[in-house]
C-alpha positions as CSV (number, residue, x, y, z in Angstrom):
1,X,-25.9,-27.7,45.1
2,X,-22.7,-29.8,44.3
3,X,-23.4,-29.5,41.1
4,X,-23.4,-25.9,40.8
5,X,-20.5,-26.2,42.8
6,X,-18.7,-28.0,40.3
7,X,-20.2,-25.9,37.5
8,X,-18.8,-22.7,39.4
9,X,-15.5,-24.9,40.0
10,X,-15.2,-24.9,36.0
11,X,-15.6,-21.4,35.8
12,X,-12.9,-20.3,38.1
13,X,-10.7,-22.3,36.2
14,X,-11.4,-20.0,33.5
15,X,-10.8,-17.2,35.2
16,X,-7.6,-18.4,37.3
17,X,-5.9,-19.9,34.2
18,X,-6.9,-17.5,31.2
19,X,-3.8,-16.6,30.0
20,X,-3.0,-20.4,29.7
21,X,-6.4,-20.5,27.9
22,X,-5.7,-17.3,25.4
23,X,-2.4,-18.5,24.4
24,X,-3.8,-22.3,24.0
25,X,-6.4,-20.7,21.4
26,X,-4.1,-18.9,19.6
27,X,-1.7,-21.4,19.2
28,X,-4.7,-23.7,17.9
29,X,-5.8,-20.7,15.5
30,X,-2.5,-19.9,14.4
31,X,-1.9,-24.0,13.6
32,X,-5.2,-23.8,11.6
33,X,-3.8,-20.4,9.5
34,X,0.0,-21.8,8.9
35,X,-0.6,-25.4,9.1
36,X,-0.1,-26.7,5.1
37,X,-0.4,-23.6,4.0
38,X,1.6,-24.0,0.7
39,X,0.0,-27.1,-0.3
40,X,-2.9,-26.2,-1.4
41,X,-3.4,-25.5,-5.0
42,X,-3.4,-21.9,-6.0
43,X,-6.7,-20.6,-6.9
44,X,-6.9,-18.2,-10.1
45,X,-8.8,-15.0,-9.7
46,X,-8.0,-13.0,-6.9
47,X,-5.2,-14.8,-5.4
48,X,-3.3,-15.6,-8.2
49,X,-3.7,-12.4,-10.0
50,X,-2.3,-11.1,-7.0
51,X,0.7,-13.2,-6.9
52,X,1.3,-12.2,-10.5
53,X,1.1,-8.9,-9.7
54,X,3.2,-9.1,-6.4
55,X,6.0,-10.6,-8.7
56,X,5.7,-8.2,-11.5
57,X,6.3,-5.6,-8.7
58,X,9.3,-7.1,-7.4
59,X,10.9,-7.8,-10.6
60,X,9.9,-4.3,-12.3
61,X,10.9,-2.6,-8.8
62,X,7.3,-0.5,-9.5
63,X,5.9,-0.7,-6.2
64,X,2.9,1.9,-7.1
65,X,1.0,0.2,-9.9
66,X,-0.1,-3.3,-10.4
67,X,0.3,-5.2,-13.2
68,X,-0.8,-8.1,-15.5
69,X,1.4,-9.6,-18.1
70,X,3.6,-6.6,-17.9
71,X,0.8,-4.7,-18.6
72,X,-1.1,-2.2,-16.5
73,X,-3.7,-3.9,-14.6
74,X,-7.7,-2.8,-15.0
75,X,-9.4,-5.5,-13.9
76,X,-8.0,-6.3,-10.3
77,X,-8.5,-2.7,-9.9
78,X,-7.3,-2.2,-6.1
79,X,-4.4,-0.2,-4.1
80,X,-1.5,-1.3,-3.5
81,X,-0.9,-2.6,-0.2
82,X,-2.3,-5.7,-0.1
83,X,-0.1,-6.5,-3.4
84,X,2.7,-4.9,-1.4
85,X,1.9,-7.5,1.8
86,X,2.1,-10.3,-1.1
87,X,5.3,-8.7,-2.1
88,X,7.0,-9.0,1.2
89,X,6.0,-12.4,2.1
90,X,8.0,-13.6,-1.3
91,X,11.1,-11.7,0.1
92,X,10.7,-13.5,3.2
93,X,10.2,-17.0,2.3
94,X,11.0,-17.1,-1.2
95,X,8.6,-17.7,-4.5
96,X,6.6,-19.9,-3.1
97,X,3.0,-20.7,-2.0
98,X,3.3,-19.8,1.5
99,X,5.0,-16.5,1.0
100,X,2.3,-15.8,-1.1
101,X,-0.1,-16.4,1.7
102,X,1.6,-15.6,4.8
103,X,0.9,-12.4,5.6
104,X,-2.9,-13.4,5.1
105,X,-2.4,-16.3,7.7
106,X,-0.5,-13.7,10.1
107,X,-3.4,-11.3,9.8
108,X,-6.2,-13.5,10.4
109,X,-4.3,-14.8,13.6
110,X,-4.0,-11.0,14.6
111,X,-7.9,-10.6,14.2
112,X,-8.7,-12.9,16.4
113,X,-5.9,-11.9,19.2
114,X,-7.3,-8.7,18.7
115,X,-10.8,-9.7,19.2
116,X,-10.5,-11.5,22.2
117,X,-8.2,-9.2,24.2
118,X,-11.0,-6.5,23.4
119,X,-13.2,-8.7,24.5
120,X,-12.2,-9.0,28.0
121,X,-14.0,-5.6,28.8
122,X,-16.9,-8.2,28.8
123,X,-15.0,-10.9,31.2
124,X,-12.5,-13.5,30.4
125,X,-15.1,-15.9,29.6
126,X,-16.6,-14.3,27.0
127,X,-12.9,-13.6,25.7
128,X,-12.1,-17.2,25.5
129,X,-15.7,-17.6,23.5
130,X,-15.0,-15.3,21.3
131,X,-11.7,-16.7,20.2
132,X,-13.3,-20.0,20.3
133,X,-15.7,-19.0,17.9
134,X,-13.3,-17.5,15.3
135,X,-11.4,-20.6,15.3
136,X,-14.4,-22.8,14.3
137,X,-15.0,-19.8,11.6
138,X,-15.1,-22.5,8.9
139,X,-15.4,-20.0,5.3
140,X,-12.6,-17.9,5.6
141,X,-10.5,-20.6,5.7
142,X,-11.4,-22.5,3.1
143,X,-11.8,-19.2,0.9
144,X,-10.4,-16.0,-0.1
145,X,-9.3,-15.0,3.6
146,X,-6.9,-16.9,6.2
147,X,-5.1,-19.2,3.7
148,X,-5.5,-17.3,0.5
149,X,-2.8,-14.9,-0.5
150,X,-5.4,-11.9,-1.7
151,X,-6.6,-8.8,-0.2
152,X,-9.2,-10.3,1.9
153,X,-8.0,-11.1,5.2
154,X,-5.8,-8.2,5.1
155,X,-8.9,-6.0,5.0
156,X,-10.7,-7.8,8.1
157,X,-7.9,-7.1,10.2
158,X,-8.3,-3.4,9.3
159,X,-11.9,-3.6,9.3
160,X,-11.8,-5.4,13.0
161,X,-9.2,-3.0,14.0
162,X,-11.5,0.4,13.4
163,X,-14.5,-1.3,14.6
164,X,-12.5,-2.2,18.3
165,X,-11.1,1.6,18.4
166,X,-15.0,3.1,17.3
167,X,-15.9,1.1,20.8
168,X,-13.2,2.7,22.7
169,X,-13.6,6.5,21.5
170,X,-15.8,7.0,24.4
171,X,-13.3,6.3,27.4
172,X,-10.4,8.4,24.8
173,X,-11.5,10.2,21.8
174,X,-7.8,9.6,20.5
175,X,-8.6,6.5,19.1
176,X,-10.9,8.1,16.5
177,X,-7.2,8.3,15.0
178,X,-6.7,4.9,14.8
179,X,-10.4,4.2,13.6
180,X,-9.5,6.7,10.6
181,X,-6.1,5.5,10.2
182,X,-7.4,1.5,9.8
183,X,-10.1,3.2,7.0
184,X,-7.4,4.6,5.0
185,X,-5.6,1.4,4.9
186,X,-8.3,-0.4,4.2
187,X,-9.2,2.0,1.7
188,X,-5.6,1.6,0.4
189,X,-6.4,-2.6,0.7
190,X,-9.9,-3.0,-1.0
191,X,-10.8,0.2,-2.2
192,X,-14.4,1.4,-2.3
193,X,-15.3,-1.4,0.2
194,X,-13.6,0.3,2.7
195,X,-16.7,2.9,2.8
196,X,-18.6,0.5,5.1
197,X,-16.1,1.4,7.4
198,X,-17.0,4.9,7.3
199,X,-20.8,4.3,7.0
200,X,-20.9,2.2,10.5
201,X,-18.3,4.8,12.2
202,X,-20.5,7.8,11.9
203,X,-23.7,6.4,12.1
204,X,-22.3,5.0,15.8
205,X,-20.6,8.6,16.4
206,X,-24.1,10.3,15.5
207,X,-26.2,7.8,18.1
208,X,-23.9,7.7,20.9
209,X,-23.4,11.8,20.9
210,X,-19.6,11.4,20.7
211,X,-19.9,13.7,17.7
212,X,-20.8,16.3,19.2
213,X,-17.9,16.1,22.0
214,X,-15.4,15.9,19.5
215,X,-12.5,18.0,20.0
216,X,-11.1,20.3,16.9
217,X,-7.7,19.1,17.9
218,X,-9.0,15.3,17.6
219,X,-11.1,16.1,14.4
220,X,-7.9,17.4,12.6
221,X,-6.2,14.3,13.7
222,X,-8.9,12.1,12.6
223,X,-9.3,13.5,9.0
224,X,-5.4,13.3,8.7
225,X,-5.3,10.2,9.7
226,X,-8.4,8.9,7.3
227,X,-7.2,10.6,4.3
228,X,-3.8,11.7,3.9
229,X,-2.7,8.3,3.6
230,X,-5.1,7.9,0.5
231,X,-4.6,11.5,-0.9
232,X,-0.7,10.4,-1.2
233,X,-1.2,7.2,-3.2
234,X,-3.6,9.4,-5.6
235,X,-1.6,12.1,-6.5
236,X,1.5,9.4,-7.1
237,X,-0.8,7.0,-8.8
238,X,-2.3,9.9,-11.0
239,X,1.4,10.6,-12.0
240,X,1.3,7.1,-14.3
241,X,-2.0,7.1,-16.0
242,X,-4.0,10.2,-15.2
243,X,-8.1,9.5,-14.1
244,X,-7.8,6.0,-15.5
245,X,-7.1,4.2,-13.0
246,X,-9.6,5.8,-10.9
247,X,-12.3,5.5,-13.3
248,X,-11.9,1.8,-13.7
249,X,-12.0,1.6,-9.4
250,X,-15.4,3.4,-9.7
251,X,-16.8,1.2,-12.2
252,X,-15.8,-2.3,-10.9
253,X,-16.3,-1.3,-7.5
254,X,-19.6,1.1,-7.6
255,X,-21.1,0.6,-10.8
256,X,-20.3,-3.1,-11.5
257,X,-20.9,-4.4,-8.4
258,X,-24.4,-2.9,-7.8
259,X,-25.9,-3.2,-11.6
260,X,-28.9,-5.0,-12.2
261,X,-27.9,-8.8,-13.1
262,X,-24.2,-8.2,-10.7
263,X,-21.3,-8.4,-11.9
264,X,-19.7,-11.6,-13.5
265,X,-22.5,-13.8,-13.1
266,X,-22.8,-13.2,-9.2
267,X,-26.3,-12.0,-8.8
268,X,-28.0,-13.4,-6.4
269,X,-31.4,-13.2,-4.1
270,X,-31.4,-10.5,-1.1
271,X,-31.5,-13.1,1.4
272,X,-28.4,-15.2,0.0
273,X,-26.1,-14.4,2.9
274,X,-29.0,-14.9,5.3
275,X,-29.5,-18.4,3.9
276,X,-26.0,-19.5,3.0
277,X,-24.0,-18.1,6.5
278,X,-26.3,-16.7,9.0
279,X,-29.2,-19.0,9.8
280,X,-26.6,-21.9,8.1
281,X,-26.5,-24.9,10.8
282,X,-24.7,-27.2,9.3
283,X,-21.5,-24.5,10.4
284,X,-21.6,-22.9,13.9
285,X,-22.5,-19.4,12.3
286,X,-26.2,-20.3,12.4
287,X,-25.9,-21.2,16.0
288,X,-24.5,-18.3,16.8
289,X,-27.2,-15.7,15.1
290,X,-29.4,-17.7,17.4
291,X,-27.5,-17.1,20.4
292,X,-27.8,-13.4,19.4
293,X,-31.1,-13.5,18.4
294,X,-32.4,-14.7,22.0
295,X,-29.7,-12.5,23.5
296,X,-31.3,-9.5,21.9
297,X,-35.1,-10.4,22.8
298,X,-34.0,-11.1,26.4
299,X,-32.6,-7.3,26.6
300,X,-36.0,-6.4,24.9
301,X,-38.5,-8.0,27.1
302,X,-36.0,-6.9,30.3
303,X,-35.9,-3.2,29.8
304,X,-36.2,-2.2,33.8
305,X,-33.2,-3.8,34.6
306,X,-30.5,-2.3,32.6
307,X,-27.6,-3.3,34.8
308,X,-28.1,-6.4,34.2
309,X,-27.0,-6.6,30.7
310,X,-23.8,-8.1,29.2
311,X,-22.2,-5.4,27.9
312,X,-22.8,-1.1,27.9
313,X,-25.9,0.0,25.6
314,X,-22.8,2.2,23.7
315,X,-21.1,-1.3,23.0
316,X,-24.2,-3.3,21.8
317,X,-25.2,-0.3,19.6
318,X,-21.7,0.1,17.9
319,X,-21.9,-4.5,17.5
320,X,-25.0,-4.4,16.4
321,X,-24.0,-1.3,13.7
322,X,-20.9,-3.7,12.8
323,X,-23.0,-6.6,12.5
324,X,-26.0,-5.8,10.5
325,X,-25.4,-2.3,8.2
326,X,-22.8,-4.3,6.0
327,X,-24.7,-7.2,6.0
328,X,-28.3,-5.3,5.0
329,X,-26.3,-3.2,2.4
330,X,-24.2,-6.1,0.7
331,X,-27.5,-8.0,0.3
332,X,-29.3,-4.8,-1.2
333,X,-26.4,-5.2,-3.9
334,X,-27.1,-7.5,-6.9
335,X,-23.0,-8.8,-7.1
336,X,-23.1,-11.1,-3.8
337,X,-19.9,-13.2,-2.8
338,X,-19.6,-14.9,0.4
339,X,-16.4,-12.6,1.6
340,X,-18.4,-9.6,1.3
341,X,-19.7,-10.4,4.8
342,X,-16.9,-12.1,6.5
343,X,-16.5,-8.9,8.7
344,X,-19.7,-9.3,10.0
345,X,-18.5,-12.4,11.2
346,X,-16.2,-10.9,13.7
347,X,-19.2,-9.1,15.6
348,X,-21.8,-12.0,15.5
349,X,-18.9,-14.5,17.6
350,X,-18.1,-10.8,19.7
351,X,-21.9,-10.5,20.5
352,X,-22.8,-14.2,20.8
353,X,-19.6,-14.4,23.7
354,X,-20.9,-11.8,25.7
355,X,-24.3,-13.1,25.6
356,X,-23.6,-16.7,26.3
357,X,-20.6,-15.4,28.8
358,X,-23.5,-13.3,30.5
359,X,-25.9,-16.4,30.5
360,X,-23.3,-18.8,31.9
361,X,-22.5,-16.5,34.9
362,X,-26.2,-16.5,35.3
363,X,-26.3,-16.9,39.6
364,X,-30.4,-17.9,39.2
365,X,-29.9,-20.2,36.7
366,X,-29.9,-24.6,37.8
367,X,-26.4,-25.7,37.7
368,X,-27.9,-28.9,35.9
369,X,-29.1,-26.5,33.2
370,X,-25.5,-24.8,33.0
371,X,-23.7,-27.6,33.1
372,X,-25.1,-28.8,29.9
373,X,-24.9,-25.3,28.4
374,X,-21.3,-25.2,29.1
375,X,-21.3,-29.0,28.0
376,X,-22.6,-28.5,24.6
377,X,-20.8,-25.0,23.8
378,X,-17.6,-26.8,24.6
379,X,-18.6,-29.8,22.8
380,X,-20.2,-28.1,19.6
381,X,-17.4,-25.5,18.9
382,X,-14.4,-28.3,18.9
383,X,-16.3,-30.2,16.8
384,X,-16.8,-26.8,14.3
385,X,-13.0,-26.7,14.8
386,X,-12.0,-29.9,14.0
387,X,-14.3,-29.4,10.7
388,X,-12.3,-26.7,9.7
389,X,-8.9,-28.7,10.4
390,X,-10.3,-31.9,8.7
391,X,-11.5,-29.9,5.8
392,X,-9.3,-26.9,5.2
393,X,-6.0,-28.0,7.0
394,X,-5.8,-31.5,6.6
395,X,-7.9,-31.5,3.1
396,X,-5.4,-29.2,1.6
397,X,-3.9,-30.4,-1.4
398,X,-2.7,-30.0,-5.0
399,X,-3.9,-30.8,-8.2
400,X,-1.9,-33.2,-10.3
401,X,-1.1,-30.5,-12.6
402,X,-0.1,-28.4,-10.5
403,X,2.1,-30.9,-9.0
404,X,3.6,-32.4,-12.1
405,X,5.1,-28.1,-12.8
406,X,6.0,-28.2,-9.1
407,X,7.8,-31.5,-9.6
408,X,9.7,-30.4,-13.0
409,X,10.8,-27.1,-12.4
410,X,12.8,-25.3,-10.1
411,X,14.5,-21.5,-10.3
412,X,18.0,-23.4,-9.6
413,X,17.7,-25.4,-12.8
414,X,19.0,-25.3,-16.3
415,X,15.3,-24.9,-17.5
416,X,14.5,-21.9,-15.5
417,X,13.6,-18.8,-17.8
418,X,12.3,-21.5,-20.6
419,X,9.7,-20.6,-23.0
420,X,7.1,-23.3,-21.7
421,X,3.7,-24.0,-23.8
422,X,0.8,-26.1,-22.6
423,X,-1.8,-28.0,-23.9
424,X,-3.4,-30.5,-21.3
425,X,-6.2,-31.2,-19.1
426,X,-6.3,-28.9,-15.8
427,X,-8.3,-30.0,-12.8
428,X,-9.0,-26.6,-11.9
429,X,-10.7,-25.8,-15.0
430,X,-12.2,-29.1,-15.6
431,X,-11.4,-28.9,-19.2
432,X,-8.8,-29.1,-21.6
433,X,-6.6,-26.2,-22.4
434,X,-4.1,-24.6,-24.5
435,X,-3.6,-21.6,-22.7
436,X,-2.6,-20.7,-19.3
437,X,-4.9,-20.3,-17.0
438,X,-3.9,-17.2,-14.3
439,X,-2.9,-20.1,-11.5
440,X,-0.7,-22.0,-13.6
441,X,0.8,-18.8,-15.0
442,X,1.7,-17.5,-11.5
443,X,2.9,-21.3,-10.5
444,X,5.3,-21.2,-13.3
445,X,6.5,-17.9,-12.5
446,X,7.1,-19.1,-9.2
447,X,8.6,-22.4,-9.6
448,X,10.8,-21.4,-12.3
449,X,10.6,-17.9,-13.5
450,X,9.2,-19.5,-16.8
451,X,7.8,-17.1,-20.0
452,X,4.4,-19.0,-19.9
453,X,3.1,-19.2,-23.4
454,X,-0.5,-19.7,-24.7
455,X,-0.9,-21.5,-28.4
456,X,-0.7,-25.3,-27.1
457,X,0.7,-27.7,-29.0
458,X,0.3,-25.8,-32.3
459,X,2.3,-23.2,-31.2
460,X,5.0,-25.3,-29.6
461,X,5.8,-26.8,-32.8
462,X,6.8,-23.7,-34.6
463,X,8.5,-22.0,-31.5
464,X,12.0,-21.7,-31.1
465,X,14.4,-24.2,-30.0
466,X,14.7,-25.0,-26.1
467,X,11.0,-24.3,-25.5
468,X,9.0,-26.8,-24.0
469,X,5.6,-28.0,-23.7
470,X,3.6,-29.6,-21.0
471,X,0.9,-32.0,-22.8
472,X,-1.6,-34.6,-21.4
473,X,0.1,-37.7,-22.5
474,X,-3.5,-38.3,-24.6
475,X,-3.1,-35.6,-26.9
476,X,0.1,-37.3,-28.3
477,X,-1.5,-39.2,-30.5
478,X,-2.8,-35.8,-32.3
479,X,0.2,-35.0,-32.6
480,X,2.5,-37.4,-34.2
481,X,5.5,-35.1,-35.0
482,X,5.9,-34.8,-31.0
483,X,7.2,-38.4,-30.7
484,X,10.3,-37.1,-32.0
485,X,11.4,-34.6,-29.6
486,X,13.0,-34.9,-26.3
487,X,10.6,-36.4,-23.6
488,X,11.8,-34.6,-20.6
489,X,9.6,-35.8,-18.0
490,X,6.3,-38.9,-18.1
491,X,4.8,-38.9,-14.6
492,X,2.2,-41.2,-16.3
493,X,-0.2,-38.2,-16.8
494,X,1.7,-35.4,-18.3
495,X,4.6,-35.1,-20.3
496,X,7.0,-32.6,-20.2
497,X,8.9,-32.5,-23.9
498,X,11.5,-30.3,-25.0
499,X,12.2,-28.9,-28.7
C-alpha cells in the first residue's frame, strides 16, 4: 500500500507540474537539435547539394529553379521550398554551417512540440512519453533530418502536421484544410514522397466514414488547399524548361526509386527497415515496437471492454495507418534508405505513449510492478538520450580538411573570390582527389565565395596567376616545380600555395 502510494505520489507530480515537464523536454530537445550544430562536417549528397543550390539561388536572385554549377539541376530533382528554407537560414545567420541547417533543427523541435501537445488528448503522461521518446530518436540526428540542412526534417514536420489534423477532422472537418495544405507543402518539399500523405489520409477518411460527412463547402476548401499551392509552382516552373523538369521528378522519384536492383546501389531486402530500426534494440525504437506490439494484442484479446482502451478506435486506426502503410510500402520498394521511414517514427513513440501512459495508470496493477515500470522507462530513455548527445552532439566534428579551408579562408579576406584548385587526400572520400567533391565545393563557397576548380595539381600549374591550390603536403614531392611558388599556409597536413 505505501508503495503504491508513492508510485501514485510520482504520478501527480506529473500531472501537477507538466508544463514544467513539457518545457524541460523541449529545452533538452531543442539543446540536442542546435547544440554544435555547425561543427559538424558537411555531408555531400543531399545536404550539400542543397546548400549549393540554396546559394546559387541567393546569388542568381532565381528563387523558382535549383541549380548546380550554375546549371539547371536534374539530379536533386525536388521543389523548391526546402531550398528556399536553406536559403533563409543563410540570410539569417550568414554562410555558414548552421544557417545551412537551422531551419532543419527548428523544424524537428516543432515536431516534437507538436506531437506532444496532441498528445495530451491521451493524458499528460503519455504527452511527456511521447516527447521523451522523440528526444532519444537516435537516427535523425545523426542523419539526413534534425542536424542536416536538406529536405528531410522539413518534410516530417509536414508529414506530422497532416497526420495530427487527419485525427482531428472528426471533432471539426476544417482541419481537412490543414491536412491538404501540409500535403501540398510537402509535395512542394519532397515531391512524389509526399503521396504517402495522401495514401494514409483517405484510406483513414474511407474507414472512419468521415468521407461520406464531408461537406461541399469543406471539400472545395480541401482540394484548394492540397493543390493550388502545387498547380502555381508548375505552371511557373513549366515557364523555364517546359515538361523537363517534371519528367526527371517522375523518373528519380517513381521509376528510379522502385526499379528492380534500386536506385544508386540502394537495394535492399523487404525486411531491411524491420531489422535495421523497428525490432533494432540496441536504440529504443525496438523497444518501442514492442510496447506496441503487446499494446495491440492486449486490445485484441480484450475486445468486451472497449472503454477501457488508451485512446478512441478512430485514433488507433488513423496511428496505426501512419505507422505501418509507409513502412509496408517503402519496404515493397527496391531503393531503401533509412529516412524513408523516419515519419513512421513519429507514430510508433505516439502509440507506445499512450499505451505505456494507459498501463502506468493501470489502478489493478502492484505498485511494486509499476514502480519498476516507471523505473526502467525513466531509466532506459535518458540513457537513449544521452546516446544521442554523446554521439551526435558531443561527437560532432570536422574533418581536417575541412578544417584546414575553414581555417584559410574567409569572405572578408584578400583571397575571397580566388580561383582555388585541389589535389589532396579528403577524409570524407577516403581517397585522394583532384576534384571537388560536392562538400568541399559548398564549404568553399561558403567560407569564401571561392570559384572551386577541378584539374589538381596539373591544372594549377597552367592556371592563371593568383589561383591557388590546396595539396596534401605528400604530393609535393610529384611535383617539384611547386616548391617555388608562394606557400601560403602548412598546417602540417595540407598546404595552401599561391601562383
Amino acid at each position: 500500500m505505501i508503495m503504491k502510494q508513492f508510485y501514485n505520489s510520482l504520478l501527480g507530480l506529473a500531472e501537477k507540474y507538466y508544463w514544467i515537464f513539457f518545457i524541460i523536454l523541449s529545452a533538452v530537445t531543442g539543446f540536442l537539435c542546435f547544440r554544435c550544430l555547425g561543427i559538424g562536417a558537411i555531408d555531400s549528397w543531399d545536404e550539400a547539394r542543397h546548400g549549393i543550390s540554396a546559394y546559387e539561388m541567393i546569388q542568381s536572385g532565381n528563387y523558382l529553379v535549383n541549380t548546380f554549377a550554375g546549371e539547371t539541376d536534374y539530379w536533386n530533382v525536388k521543389p523548391p521550398l526546402s531550398f528556399l528554407t536553406v536559403a533563409a537560414g543563410f540570410f539569417l545567420f550568414g554562410y555558414t554551417a548552421v544557417g545551412l541547417r537551422f531551419f532543419s533543427a527548428l523544424a524537428y523541435l516543432l515536431t516534437t512540440v507538436c506531437t506532444g501537445i496532441f498528445a495530451r488528448r491521451y493524458g499528460r503522461l503519455a504527452s511527456l512519453l511521447s516527447m521523451a521518446f522523440l528526444t532519444a530518436n537516435y537516427f535523425p540526428f545523426k542523419a539526413h533530418l534534425a542536424r542536416a540542412g536538406d529536405a528531410d526534417s522539413l518534410y516530417l514536420l509536414l508529414f506530422t502536421s497532416a497526420m495530427l489534423a487527419m485525427l482531428k477532422i472528426r471533432e471539426n472537418q476544417r482541419w481537412l484544410c490543414l491536412c491538404g495544405l501540409c500535403f501540398s507543402l510537402a509535395f512542394l518539399t519532397k515531391s512524389f514522397h509526399a503521396l504517402m500523405i495522401a495514401a494514409v489520409g483517405g484510406l483513414f477518411l474511407l474507414i472512419s466514414g468521415e468521407l461520406k460527412r464531408l461537406r461541399p463547402r469543406i471539400w472545395a476548401g480541401f482540394l484548394a488547399s492540397s493543390f493550388l499551392p502545387i498547380l502555381i509552382w508548375g505552371i511557373l516552373r513549366f515557364q523555364y524548361d517546359g515538361t523537363a523538369f517534371f519528367l526527371k521528378m517522375y523518373e528519380a522519384d517513381i521509376a528510379g526509386r522502385t526499379a528492380s536492383g534500386g536506385l544508386e546501389g540502394h537495394g535492399l531486402p523487404f525486411g531491411f527497415y524491420l531489422d535495421s530500426v523497428f525490432w533494432n534494440f540496441h536504440y529504443i525504437y525496438g523497444f518501442l515496437s514492442l510496447i506496441v506490439l503487446l499494446g495491440i494484442l492486449f486490445l485484441l484479446i480484450r475486445p468486451l471492454r472497449k472503454p477501457d482502451t488508451p485512446m478512441p478506435d478512430t485514433d488507433l486506426a488513423g496511428i496505426l495507418l501512419w505507422l505501418f502503410l509507409p513502412l509496408a510500402a517503402f519496404s515493397l520498394v527496391s531503393t531503401k534508405l533509412m529516412w524513408y521511414v523516419y515519419p513512421c517514427i513519429v507514430p510508433l513513440c505516439l502509440l507506445a505513449a499512450a499505451f505505456l501512459s494507459h498501463f502506468l495508470k493501470s489502478p489493478g496493477i502492484p505498485g511494486w510492478l509499476l514502480l519498476f515500470s516507471l523505473a526502467a522507462v525513466s531509466g532506459g530513455t535518458a540513457k537513449f538520450v544521452l546516446a544521442n548527445y554523446m554521439d551526435n552532439v558531443r561527437g560532432a566534428c570536422s574533418n581536417a580538411l575541412q578544417t584546414f579551408v575553414m581555417e584559410q579562408f574567409s569572405r572578408e579576406d584578400a583571397l575571397a573570390g580566388s580561383f582555388v584548385y585541389l589535389d589532396a587526400y579528403d577524409p570524407f572520400l577516403y581517397a585522394n582527389t583532384t576534384d571537388w567533391e560536392q562538400n568541399m565545393r559548398l564549404l568553399g563557397m561558403l567560407e569564401g565565395d571561392l570559384n572551386c576548380k577541378d584539374g589538381g595539381a596539373e591544372a594549377f600549374l597552367s592556371a592563371r596567376e593568383g589561383s591557388l591550390l590546396i595539396l596534401s603536403i605528400p604530393f609535393l614531392e610529384d611535383y617539384p616545380e611547386l616548391k617555388s611558388y608562394e606557400f601560403v599556409a602548412d598546417n602540417g597536413q595540407y598546404l595552401l600555395i599561391k601562383k
